[in-house]
PDB file as gemmi writes it, atoms N, CA and C in Angstrom:
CRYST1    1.000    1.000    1.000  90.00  90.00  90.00 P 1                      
ATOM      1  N   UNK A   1     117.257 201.000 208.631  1.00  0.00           N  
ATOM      2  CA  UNK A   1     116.547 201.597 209.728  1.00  0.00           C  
ATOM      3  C   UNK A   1     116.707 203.106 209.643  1.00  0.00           C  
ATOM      4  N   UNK A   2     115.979 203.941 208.864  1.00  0.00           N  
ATOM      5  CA  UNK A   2     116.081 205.029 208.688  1.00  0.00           C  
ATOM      6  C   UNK A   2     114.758 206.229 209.495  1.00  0.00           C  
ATOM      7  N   UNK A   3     115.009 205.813 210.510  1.00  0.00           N  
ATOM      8  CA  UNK A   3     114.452 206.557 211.637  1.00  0.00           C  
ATOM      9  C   UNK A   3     114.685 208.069 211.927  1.00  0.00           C  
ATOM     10  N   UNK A   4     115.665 208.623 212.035  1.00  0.00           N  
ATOM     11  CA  UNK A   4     116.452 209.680 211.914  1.00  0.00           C  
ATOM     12  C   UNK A   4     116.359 210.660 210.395  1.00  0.00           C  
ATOM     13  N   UNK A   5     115.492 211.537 209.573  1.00  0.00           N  
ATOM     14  CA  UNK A   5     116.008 212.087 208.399  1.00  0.00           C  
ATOM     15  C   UNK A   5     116.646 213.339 208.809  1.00  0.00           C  
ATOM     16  N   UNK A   6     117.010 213.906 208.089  1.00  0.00           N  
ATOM     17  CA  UNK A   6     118.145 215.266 208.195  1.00  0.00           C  
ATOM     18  C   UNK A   6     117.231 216.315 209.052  1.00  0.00           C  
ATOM     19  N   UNK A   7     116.003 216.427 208.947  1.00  0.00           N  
ATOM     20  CA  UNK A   7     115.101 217.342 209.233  1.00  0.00           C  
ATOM     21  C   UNK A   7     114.648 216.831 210.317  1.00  0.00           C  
ATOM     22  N   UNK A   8     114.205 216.072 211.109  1.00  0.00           N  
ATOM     23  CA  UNK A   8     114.070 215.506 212.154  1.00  0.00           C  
ATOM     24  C   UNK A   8     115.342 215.888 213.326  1.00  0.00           C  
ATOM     25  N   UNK A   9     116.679 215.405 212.776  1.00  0.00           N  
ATOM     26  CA  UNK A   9     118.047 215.668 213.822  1.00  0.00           C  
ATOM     27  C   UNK A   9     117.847 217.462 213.807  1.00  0.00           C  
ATOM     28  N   UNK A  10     117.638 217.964 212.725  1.00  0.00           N  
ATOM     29  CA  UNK A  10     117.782 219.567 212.921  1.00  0.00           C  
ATOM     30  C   UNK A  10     116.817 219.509 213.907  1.00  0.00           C  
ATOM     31  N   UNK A  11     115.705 219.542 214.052  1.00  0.00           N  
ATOM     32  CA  UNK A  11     114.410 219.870 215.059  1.00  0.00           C  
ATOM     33  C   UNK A  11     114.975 219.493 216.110  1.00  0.00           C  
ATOM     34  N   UNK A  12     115.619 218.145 216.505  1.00  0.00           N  
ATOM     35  CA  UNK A  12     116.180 217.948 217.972  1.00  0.00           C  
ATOM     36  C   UNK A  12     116.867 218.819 218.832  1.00  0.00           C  
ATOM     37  N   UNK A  13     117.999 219.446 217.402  1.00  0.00           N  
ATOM     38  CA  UNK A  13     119.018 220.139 217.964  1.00  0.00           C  
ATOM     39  C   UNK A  13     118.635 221.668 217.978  1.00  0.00           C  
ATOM     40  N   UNK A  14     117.306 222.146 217.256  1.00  0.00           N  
ATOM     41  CA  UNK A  14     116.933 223.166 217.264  1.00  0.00           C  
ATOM     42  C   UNK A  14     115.804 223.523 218.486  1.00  0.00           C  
ATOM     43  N   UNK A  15     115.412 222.619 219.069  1.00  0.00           N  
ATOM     44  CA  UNK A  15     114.700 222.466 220.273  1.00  0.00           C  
ATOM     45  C   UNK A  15     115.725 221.939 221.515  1.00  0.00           C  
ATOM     46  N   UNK A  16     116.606 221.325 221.364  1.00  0.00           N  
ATOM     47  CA  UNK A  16     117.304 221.066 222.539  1.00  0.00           C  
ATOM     48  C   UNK A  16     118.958 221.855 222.628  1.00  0.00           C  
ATOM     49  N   UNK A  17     119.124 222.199 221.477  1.00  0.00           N  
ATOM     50  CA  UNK A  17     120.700 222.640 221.317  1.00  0.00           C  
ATOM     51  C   UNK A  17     120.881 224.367 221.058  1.00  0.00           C  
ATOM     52  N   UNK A  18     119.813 225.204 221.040  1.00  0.00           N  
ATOM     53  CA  UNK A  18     119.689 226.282 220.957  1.00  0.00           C  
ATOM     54  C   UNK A  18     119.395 226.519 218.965  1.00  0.00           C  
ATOM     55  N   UNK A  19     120.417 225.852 218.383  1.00  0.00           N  
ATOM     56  CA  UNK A  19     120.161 226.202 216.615  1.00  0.00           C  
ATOM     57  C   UNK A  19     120.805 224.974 216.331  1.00  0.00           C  
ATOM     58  N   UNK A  20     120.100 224.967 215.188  1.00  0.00           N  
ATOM     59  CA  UNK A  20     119.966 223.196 214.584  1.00  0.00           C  
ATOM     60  C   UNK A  20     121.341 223.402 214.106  1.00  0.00           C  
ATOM     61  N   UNK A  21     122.469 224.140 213.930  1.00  0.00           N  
ATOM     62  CA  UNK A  21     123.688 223.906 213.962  1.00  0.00           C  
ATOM     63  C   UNK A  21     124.710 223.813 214.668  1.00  0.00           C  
ATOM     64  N   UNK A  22     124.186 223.722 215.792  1.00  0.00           N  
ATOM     65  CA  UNK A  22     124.598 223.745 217.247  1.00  0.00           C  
ATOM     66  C   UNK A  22     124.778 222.186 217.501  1.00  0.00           C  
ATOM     67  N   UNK A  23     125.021 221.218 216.978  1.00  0.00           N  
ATOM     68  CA  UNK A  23     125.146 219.927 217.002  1.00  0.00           C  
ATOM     69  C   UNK A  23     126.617 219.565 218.030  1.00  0.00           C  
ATOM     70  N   UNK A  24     127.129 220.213 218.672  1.00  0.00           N  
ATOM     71  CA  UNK A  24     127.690 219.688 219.855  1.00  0.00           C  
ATOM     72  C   UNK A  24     127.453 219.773 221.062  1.00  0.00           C  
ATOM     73  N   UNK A  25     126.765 220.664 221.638  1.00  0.00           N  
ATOM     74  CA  UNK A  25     125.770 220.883 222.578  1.00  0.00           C  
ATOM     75  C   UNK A  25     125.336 219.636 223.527  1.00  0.00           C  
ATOM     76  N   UNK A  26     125.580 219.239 224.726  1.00  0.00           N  
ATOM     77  CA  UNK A  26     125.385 218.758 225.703  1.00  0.00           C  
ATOM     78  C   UNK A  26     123.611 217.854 225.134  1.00  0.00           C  
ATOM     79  N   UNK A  27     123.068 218.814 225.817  1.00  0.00           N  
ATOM     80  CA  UNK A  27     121.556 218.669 225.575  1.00  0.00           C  
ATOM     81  C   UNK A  27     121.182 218.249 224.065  1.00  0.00           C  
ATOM     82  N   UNK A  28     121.629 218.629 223.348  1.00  0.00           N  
ATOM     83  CA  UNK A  28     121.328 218.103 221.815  1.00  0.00           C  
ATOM     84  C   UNK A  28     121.598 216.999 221.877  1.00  0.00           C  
ATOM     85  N   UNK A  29     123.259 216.596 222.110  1.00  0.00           N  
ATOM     86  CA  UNK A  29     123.361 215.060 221.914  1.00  0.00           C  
ATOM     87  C   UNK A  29     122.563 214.370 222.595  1.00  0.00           C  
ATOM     88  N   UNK A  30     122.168 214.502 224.065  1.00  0.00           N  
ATOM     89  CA  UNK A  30     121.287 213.846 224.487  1.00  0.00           C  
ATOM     90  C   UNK A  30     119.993 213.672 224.556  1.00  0.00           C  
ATOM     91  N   UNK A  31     119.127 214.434 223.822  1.00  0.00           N  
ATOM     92  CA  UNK A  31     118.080 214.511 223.159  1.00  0.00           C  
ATOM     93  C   UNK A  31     118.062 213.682 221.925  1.00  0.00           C  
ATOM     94  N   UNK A  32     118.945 213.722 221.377  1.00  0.00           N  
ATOM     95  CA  UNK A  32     119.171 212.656 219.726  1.00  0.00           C  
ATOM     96  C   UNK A  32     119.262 211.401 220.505  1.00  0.00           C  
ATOM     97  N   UNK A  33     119.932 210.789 221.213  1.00  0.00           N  
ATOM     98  CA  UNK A  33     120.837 209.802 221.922  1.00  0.00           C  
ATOM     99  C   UNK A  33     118.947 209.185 222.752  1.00  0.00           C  
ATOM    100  N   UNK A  34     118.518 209.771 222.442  1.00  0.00           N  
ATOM    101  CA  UNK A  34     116.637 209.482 223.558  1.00  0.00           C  
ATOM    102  C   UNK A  34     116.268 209.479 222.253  1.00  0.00           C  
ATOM    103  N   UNK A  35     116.126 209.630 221.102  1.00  0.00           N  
ATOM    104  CA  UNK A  35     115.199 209.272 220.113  1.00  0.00           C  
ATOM    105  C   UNK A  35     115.780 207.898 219.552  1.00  0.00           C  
ATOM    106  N   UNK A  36     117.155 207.984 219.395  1.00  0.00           N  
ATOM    107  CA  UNK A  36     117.479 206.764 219.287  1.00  0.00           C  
ATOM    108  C   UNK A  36     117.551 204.932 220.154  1.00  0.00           C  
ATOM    109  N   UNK A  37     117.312 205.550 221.407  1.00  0.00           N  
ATOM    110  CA  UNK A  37     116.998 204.539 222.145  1.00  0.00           C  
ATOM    111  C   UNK A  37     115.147 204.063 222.191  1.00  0.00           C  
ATOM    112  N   UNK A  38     114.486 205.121 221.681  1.00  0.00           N  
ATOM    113  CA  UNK A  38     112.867 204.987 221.806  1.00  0.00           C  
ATOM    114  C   UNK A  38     112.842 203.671 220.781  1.00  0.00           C  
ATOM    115  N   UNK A  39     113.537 204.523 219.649  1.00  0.00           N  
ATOM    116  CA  UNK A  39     113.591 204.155 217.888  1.00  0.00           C  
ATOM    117  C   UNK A  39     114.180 202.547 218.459  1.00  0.00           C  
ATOM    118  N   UNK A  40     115.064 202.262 218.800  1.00  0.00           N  
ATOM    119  CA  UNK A  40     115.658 200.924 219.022  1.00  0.00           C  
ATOM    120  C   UNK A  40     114.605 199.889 219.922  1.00  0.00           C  
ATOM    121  N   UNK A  41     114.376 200.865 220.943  1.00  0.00           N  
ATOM    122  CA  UNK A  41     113.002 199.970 221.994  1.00  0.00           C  
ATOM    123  C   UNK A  41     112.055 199.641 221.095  1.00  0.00           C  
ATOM    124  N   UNK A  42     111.559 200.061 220.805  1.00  0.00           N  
ATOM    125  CA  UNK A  42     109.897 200.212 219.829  1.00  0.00           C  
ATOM    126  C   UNK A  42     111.248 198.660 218.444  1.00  0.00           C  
ATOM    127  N   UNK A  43     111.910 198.565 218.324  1.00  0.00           N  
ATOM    128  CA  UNK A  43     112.366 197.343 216.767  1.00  0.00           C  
ATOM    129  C   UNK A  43     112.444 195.732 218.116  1.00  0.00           C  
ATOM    130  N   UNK A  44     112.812 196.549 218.896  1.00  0.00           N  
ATOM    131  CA  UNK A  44     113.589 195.285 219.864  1.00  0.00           C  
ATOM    132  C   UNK A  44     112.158 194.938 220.392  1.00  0.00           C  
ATOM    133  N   UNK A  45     110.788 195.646 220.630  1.00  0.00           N  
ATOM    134  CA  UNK A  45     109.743 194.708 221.042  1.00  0.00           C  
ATOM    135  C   UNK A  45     108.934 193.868 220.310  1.00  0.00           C  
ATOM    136  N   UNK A  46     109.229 194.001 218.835  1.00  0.00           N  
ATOM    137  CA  UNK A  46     108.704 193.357 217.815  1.00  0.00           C  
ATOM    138  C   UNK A  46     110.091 192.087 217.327  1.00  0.00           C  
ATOM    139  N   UNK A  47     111.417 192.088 217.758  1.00  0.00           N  
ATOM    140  CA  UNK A  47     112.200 191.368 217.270  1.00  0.00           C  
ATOM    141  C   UNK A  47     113.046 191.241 218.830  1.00  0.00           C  
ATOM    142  N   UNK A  48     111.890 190.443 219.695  1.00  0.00           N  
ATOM    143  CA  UNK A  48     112.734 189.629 220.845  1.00  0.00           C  
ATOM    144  C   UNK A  48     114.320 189.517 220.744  1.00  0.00           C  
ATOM    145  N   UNK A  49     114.371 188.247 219.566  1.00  0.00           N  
ATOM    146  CA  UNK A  49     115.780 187.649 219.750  1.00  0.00           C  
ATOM    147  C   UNK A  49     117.078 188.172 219.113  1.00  0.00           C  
ATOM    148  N   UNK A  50     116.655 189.518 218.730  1.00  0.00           N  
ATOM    149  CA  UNK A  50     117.622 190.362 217.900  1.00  0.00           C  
ATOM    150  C   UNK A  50     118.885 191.029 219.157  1.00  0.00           C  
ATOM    151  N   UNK A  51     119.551 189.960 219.199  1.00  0.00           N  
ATOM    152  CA  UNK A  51     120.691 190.602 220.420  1.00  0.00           C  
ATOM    153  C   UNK A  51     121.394 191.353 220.248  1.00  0.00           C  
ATOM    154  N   UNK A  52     122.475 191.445 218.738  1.00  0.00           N  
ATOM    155  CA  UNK A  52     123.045 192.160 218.524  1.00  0.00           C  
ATOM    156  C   UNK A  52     122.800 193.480 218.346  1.00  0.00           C  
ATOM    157  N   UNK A  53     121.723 194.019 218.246  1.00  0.00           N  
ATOM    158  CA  UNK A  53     120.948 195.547 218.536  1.00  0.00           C  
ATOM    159  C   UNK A  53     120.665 195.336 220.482  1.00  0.00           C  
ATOM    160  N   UNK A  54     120.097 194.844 220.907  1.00  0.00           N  
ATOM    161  CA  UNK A  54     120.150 194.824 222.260  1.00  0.00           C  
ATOM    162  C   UNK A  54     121.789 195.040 222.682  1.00  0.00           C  
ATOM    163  N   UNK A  55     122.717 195.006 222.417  1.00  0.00           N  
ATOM    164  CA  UNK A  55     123.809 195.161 222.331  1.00  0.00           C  
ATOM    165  C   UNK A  55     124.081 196.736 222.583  1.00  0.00           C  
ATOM    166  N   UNK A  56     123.716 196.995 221.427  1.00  0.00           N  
ATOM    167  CA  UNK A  56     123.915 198.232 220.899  1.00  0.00           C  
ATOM    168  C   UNK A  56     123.022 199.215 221.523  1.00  0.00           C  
ATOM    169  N   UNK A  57     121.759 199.244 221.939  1.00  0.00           N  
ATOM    170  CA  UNK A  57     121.035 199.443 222.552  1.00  0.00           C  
ATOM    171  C   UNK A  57     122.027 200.039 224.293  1.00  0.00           C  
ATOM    172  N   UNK A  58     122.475 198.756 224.889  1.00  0.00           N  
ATOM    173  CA  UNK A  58     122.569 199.012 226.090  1.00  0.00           C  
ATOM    174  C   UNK A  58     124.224 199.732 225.700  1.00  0.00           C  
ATOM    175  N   UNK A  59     124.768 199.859 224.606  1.00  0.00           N  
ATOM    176  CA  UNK A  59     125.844 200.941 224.884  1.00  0.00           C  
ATOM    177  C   UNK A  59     125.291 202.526 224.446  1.00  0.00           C  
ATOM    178  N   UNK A  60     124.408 202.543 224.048  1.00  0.00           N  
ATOM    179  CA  UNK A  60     124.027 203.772 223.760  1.00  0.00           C  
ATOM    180  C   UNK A  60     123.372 204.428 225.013  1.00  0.00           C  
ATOM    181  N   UNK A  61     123.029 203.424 226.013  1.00  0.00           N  
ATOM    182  CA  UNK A  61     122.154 203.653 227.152  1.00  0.00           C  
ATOM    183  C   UNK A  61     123.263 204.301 227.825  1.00  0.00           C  
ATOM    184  N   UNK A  62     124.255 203.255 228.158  1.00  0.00           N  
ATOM    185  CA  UNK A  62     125.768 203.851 228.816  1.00  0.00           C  
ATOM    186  C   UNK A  62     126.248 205.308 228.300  1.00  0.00           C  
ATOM    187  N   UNK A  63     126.005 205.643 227.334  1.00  0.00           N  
ATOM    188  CA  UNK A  63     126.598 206.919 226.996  1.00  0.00           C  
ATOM    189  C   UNK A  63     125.977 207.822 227.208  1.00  0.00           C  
ATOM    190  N   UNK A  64     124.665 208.020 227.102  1.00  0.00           N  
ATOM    191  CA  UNK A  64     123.477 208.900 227.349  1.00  0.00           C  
ATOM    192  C   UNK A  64     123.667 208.880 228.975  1.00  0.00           C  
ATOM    193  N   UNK A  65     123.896 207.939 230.039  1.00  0.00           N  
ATOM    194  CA  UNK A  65     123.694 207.939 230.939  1.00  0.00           C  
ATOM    195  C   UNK A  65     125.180 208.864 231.605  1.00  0.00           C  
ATOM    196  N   UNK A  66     126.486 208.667 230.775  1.00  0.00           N  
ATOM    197  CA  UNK A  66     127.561 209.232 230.806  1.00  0.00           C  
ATOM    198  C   UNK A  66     127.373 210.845 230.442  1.00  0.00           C  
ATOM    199  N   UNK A  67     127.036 211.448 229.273  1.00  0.00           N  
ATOM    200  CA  UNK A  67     126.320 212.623 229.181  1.00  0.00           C  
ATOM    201  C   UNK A  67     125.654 213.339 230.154  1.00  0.00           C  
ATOM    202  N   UNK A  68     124.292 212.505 230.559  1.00  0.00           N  
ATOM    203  CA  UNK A  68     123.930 213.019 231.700  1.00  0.00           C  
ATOM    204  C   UNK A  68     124.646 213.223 232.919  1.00  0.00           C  
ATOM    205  N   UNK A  69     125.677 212.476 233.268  1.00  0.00           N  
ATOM    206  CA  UNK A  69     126.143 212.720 234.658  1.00  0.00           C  
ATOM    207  C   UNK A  69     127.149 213.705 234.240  1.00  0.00           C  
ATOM    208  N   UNK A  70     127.824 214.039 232.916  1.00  0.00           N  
ATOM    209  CA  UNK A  70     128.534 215.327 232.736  1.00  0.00           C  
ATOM    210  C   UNK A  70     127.904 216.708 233.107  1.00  0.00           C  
ATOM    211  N   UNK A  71     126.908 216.523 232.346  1.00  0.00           N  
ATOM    212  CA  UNK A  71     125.472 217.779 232.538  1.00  0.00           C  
ATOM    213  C   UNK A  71     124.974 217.941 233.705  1.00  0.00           C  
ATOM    214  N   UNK A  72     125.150 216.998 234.726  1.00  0.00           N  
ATOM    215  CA  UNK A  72     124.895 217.246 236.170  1.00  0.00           C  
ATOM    216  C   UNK A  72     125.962 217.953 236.792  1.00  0.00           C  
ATOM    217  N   UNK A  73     126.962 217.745 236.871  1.00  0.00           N  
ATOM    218  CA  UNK A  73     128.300 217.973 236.911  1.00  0.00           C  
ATOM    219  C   UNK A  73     128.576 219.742 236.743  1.00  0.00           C  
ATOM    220  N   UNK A  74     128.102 219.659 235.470  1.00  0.00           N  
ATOM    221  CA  UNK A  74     128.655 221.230 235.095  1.00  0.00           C  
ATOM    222  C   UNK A  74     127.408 222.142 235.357  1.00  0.00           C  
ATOM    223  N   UNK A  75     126.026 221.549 235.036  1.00  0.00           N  
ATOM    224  CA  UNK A  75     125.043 222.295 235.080  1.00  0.00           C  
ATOM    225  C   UNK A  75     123.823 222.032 235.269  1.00  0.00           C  
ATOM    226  N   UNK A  76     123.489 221.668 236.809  1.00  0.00           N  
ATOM    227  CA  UNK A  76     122.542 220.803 237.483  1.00  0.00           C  
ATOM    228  C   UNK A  76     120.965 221.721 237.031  1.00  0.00           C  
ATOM    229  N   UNK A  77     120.794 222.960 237.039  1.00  0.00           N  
ATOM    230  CA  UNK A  77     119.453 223.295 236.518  1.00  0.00           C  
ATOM    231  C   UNK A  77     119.504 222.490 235.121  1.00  0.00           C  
ATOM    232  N   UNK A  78     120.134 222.696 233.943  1.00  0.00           N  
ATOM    233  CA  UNK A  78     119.859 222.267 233.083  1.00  0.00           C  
ATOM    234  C   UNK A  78     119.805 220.968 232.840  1.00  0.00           C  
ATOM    235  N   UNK A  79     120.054 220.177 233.795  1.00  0.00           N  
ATOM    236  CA  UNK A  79     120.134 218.911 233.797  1.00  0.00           C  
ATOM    237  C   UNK A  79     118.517 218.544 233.789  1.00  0.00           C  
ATOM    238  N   UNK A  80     118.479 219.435 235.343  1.00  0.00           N  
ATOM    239  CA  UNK A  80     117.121 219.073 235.907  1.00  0.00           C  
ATOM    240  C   UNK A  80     116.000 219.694 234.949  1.00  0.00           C  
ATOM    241  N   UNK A  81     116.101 220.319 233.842  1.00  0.00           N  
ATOM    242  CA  UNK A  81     115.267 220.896 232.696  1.00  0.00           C  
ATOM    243  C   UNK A  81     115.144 220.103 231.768  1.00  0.00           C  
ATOM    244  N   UNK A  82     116.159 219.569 231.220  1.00  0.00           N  
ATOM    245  CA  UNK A  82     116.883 218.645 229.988  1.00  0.00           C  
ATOM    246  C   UNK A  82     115.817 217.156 230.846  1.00  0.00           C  
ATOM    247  N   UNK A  83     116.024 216.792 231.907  1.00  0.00           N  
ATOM    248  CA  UNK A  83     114.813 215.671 232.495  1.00  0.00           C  
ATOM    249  C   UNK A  83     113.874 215.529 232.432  1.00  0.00           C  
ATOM    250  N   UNK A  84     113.533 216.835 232.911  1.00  0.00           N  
ATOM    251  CA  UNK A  84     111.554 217.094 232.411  1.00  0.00           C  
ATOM    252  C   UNK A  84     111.547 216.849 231.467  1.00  0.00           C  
ATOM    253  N   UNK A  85     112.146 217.950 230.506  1.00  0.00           N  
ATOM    254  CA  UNK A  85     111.307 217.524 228.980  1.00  0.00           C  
ATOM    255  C   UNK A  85     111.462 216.960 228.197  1.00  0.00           C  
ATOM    256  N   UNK A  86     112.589 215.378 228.734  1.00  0.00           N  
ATOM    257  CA  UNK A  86     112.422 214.562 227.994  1.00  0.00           C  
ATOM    258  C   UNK A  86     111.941 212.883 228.572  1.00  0.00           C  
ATOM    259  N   UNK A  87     111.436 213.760 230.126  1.00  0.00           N  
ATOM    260  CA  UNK A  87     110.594 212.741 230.348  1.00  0.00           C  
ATOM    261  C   UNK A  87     111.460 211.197 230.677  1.00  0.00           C  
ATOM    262  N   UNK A  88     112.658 211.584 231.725  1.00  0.00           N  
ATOM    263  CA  UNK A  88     113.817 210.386 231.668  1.00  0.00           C  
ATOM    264  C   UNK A  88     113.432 209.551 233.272  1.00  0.00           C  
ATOM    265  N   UNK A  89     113.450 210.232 233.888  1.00  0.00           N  
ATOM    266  CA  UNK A  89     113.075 210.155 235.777  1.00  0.00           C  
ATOM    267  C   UNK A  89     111.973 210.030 235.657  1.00  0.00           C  
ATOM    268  N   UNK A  90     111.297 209.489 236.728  1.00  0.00           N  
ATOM    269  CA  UNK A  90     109.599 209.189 237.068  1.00  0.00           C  
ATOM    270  C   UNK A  90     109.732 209.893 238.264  1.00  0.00           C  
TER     271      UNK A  90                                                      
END                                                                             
C-alpha cells in the first residue's frame, strides 16, 4: 500500500508544517495522519471484511483526534485554521 511517496509527505509538511523538514510540527503530523485515514477509508470501502486495517484505522483516528485536542490546548486559532483546511468539522 504505497500511498504515501517521499514527495507527497514533503508537500504535506511543506503546506502544513511551515518546510518540508519541519516534520515534527503539530499541524504536519496531523495533516499526514488525514491523508492516511482518507488512504485507509477509500481500501476499507472496497474490502468490507478487512478488520485488521479497520483496526488500525480506528487507532490512527484516536491519535489524530489526541493531536488535535493538544493543538486546541496550546493553540486554539491554529487549531481552528488547521480545521478549515482540512475540512475535519461540518
Amino acid at each position: 500500500m504505497s500511498y504515501l511517496t517521499k514527495e507527497k509527505k514533503q508537500n504535506v509538511f511543506s503546506g502544513f508544517g511551515g518546510k518540508s523538514a519541519n516534520t515534527g510540527s503539530i499541524e504536519g503530523q496531523i495533516a499526514l495522519l488525514t491523508e492516511r485515514i482518507n488512504s485507509i477509508s477509500e481500501h476499507l470501502q472496497a474490502n468490507k471484511k478487512d478488520f485488521s486495517t479497520h483496526r488500525g484505522l480506528m487507532q490512527l483516528v484516536g491519535k489524530r483526534k489526541r493531536l488535535l485536542t493538544y493543538l486546541s490546548k496550546q493553540n486554539l486559532q491554529g487549531y481552528r485554521e488547521l480545521i478549515e483546511k482540512l475540512g475535519l468539522r461540518k
